[in-house]
C-alpha positions in Angstrom: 0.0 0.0 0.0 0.7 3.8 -0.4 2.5 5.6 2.7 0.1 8.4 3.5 3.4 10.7 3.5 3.4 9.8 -0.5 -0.4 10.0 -0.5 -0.2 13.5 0.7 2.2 14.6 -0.9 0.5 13.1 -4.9 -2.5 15.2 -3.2 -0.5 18.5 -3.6 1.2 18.1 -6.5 -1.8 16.6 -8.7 -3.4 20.1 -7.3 -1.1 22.1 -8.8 -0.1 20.5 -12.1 -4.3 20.5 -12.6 -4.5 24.0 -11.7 -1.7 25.1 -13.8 -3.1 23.2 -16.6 -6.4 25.0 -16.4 -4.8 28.3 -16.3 -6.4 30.5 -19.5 -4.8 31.0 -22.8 -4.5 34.3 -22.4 -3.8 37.1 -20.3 -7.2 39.1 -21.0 -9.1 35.8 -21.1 -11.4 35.1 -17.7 -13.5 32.4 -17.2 -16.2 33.2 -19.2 -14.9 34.5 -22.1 -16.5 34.1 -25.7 -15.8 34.9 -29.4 -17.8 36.3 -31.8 -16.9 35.8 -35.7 -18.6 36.4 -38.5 -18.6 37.7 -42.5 -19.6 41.0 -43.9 -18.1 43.8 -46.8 -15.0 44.5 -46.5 -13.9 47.5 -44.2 -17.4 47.1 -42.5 -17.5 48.4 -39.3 -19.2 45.9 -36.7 -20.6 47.5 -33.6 -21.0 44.9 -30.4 -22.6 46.3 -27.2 -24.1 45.0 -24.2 -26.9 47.4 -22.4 -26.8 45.6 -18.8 -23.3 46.2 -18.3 -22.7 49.8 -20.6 -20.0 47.5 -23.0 -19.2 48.4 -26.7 -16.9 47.9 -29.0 -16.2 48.4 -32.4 -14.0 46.5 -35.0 -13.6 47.0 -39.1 -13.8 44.0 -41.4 -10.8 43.1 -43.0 -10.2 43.0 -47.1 -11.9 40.0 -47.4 -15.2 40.6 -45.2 -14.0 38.9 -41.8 -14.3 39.8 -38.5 -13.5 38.6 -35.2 -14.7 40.3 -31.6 -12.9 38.4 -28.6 -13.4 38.2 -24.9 -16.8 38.5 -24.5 -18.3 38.0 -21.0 -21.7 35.7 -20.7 -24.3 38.1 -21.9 -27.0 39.4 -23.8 -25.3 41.3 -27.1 -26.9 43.6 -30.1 -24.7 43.7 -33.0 -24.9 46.1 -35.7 -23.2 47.0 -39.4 -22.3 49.9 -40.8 -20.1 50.8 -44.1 -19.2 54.5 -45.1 -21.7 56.1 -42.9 -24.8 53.6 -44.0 -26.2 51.0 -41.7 -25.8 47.8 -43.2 -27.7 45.8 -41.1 -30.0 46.4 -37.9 -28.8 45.6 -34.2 -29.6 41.7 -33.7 -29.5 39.9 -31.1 -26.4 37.7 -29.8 -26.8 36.1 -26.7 -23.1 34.2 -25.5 -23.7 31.9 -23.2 -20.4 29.5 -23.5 -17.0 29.7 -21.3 -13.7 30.5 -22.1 -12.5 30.2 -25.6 -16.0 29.9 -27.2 -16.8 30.9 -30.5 -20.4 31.8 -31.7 -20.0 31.9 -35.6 -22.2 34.3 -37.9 -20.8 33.3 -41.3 -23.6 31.8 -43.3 -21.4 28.7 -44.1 -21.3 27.9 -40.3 -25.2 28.9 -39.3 -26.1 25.1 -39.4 -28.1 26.0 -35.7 -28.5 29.9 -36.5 -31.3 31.7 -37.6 -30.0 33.6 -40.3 -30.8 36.3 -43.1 -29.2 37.9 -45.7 -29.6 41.7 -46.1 -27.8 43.2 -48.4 -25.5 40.4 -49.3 -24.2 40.7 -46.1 -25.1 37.3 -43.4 -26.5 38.2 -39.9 -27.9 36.3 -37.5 -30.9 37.4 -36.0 -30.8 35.3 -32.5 -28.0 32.9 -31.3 -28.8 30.8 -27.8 -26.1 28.6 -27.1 -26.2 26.0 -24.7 -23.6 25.9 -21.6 -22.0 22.3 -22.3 -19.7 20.3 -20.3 -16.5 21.2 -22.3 -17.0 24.8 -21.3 -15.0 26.1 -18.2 -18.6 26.4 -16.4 -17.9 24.4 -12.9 -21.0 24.2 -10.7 -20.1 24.2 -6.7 -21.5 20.9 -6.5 -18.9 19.6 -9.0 -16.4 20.9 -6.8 -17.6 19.6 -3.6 -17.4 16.6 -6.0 -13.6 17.0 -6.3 -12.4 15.6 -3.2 -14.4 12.2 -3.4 -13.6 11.6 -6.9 -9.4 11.8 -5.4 -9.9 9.9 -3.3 -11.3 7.1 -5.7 -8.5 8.0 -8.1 -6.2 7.2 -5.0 -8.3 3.8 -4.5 -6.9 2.7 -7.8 -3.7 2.0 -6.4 -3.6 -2.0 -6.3 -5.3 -1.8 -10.1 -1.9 0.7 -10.9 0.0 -1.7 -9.0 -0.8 -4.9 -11.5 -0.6 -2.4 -14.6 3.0 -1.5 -13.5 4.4 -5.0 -13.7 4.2 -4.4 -17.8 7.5 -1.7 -17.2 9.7 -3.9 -15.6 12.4 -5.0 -18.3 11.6 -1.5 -19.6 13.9 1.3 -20.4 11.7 3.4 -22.5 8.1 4.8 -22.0 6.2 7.2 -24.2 3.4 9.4 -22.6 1.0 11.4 -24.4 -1.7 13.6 -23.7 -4.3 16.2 -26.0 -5.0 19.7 -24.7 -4.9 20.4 -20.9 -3.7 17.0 -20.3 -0.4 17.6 -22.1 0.9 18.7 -18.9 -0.5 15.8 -17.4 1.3 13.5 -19.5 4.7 15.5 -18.5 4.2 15.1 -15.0 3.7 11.2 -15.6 7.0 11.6 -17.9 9.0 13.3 -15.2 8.0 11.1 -12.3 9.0 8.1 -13.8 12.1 8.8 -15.2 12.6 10.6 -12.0 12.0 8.0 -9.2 12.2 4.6 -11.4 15.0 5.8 -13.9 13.2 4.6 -16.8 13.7 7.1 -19.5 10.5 8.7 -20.7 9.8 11.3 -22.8 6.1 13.1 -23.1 4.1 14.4 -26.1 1.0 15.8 -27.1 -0.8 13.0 -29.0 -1.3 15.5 -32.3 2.7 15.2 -32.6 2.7 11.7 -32.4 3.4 11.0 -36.3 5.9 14.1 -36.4 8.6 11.8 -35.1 7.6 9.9 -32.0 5.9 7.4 -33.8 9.0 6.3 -35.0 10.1 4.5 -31.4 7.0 2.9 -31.2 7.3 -1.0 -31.0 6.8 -3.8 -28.4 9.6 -2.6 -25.9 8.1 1.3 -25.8 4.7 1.2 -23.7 2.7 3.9 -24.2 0.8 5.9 -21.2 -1.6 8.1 -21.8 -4.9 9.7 -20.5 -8.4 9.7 -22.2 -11.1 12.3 -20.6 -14.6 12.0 -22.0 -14.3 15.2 -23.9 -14.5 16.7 -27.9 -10.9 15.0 -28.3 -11.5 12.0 -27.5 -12.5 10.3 -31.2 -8.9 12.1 -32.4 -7.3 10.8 -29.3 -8.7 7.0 -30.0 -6.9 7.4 -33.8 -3.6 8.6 -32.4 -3.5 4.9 -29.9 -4.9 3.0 -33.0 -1.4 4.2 -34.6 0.5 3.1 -31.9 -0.9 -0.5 -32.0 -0.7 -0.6 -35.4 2.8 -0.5 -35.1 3.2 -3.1 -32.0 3.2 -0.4 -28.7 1.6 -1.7 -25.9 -0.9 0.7 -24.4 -1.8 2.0 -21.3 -4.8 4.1 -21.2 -6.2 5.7 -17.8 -9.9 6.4 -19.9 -13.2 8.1 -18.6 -15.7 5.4 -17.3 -17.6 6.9 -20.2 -15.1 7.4 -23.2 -16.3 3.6 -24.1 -12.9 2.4 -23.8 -12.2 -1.4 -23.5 -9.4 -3.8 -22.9 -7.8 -5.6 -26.1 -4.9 -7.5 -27.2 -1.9 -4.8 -26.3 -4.2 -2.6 -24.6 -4.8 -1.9 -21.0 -7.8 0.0 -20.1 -7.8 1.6 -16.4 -11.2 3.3 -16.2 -11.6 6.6 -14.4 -14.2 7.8 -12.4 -16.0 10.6 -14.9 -15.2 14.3 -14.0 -16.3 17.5 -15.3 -13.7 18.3 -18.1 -11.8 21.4 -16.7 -11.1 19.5 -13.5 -9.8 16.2 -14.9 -6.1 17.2 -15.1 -6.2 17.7 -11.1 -7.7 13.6 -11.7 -5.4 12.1 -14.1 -2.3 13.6 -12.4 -2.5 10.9 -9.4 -2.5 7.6 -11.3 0.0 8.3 -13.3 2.4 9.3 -10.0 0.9 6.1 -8.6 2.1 3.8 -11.6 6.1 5.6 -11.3 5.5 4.6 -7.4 5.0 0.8 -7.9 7.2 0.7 -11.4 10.1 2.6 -8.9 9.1 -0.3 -5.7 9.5 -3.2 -8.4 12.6 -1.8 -10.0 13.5 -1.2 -6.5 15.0 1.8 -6.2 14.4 4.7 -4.0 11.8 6.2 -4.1 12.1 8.9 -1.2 16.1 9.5 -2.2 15.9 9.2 -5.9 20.0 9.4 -7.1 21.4 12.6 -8.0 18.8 14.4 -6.8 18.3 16.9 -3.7 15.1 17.5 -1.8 15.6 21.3 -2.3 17.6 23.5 -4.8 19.9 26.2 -3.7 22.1 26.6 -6.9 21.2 27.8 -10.2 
């Protein structure tokens, strides 16, 4: 079993790697932030404005009709059109109801669930309601509340890691990979392992995967990686279908619901599901739990791992 000293301490850091990996894209995003694109003439000048809250702003088409207004907060939105003094099209309503990093799309080519007109050659949309989905960065309390039982299930897992990390040991290589926020994931896995069980390991994003990676896949690389139920997942499942193609044994910490199943080569841990935003805080702790028990059957040490000091003081 685990020492609750290395319990506690997988506690903290799977804390911070998941925060840091949830941190925003940018440094005016916040948590609710929204884009709206759309089409028009060119040097158009598109008029957003929000009544509740007194915002407006104002951006010009480019040359070829396109325009983009980021960082929108939730809200209720009239947009308006205007070219050389002329309106070009009546305030509408835009209502942007999505979190961080949402687009809402007003081309005509993208208005598949718009309502949308055409007025002088130029597409509007006339009402946009956009549902809050679980990919957004929209975390009820209760979900949070949440966060603590669902570690402590993660932490449960440890006699299922414990089996799965019997496949690393005649292993000197291991390849980890991970898609969005759980690319930092992946390179926490990476570094404890190489850290504590000196197996060298190396992580990637899985989009990367066939710009050079691929190329050490085969029966001596296992490949670790982690599978949240999210709008990745399906690009995710071809990325490990290349990596069995070629002979890699997989290891696959997967949403309960990602409909993930064991297979010849593949090894299937499930994971209690987890709101999106909060699953790197999730996936952190098994994948410290497998370099544990790869490091115990390896048997090195684990609290004194060589060549390395418990703090820094040089440079």
């Amino acid at each position: 079993m685990v020492s609750r000293t290395f319990r506690r301490t997988m506690l903290c850091m799977a804390l911070g790697m998941g925060m840091a990996s949830m941190a925003a894209p940018s440094a005016h995003a916040g948590n609710n932030d929204g884009t709206v694109v759309g089409h028009t003439e060119a040097g158009a000048v598109i008029t957003i404005s929000n009544a509740a809250t007194g915002f407006t702003r104002s951006v010009t088409a480019d040359d070829k009709g396109n325009y983009r207004i980021p960082y929108l907060a939730v809200g209720q939105y009239t947009l308006s059109v205007a070219k050389d003094g002329k309106t070009l099209t009546e305030p509408t309503a835009v209502t942007v109801t999505l979190g961080n990093a949402t687009t809402v799309n007003l081309g005509a080519s993208n208005a598949t669930n718009l309502s949308a007109v055409n007025v002088s050659g130029t597409a509007i949309i006339t009402a946009v309601d956009v549902t809050s989905t679980e990919s957004s960065t929209n975390i009820s309390r209760e979900e949070l509340r949440r966060l603590p039982t669902r570690l402590g299930e993660a932490l449960a897992m440890d006699s299922t890691v414990e089996k799965v990390a019997e496949l690393f040991a005649d292993k000197n290589h291991t390849l980890f990979l991970g898609r969005g926020a759980r690319y930092p994931v992946a390179m926490e896995g990476s570094l404890k392992l190489k850290e504590i069980s000196y197996i060298h390991a190396e992580a990637y994003t899985a989009g990367e995967l066939k710009h050079g990676p691929l190329a050490l896949v085969d029966d001596d690389m296992p490949v670790v990686t982690v599978a949240p139920n999210n709008e990745l997942l399906e690009k995710l499942k071809s990325n490990l279908q290349e990596v069995r193609a070629r002979g890699g044994q997989l290891i696959v910490f997967a949403d309960e619901k990602a409909g993930m199943t064991n297979g010849e080569g593949t090894h299937v841990i499930n994971m209690p599901h987890i709101h999106d935003t909060l699953s790197p805080i999730l996936y952190t702790i098994p994948l410290q739990l497998l370099s544990y028990y790869v490091a115990v059957l390896k048997g090195t040490d684990v609290d004194q791992p060589r060549n390395l000091a418990k703090s820094v003081t040089v440079e």
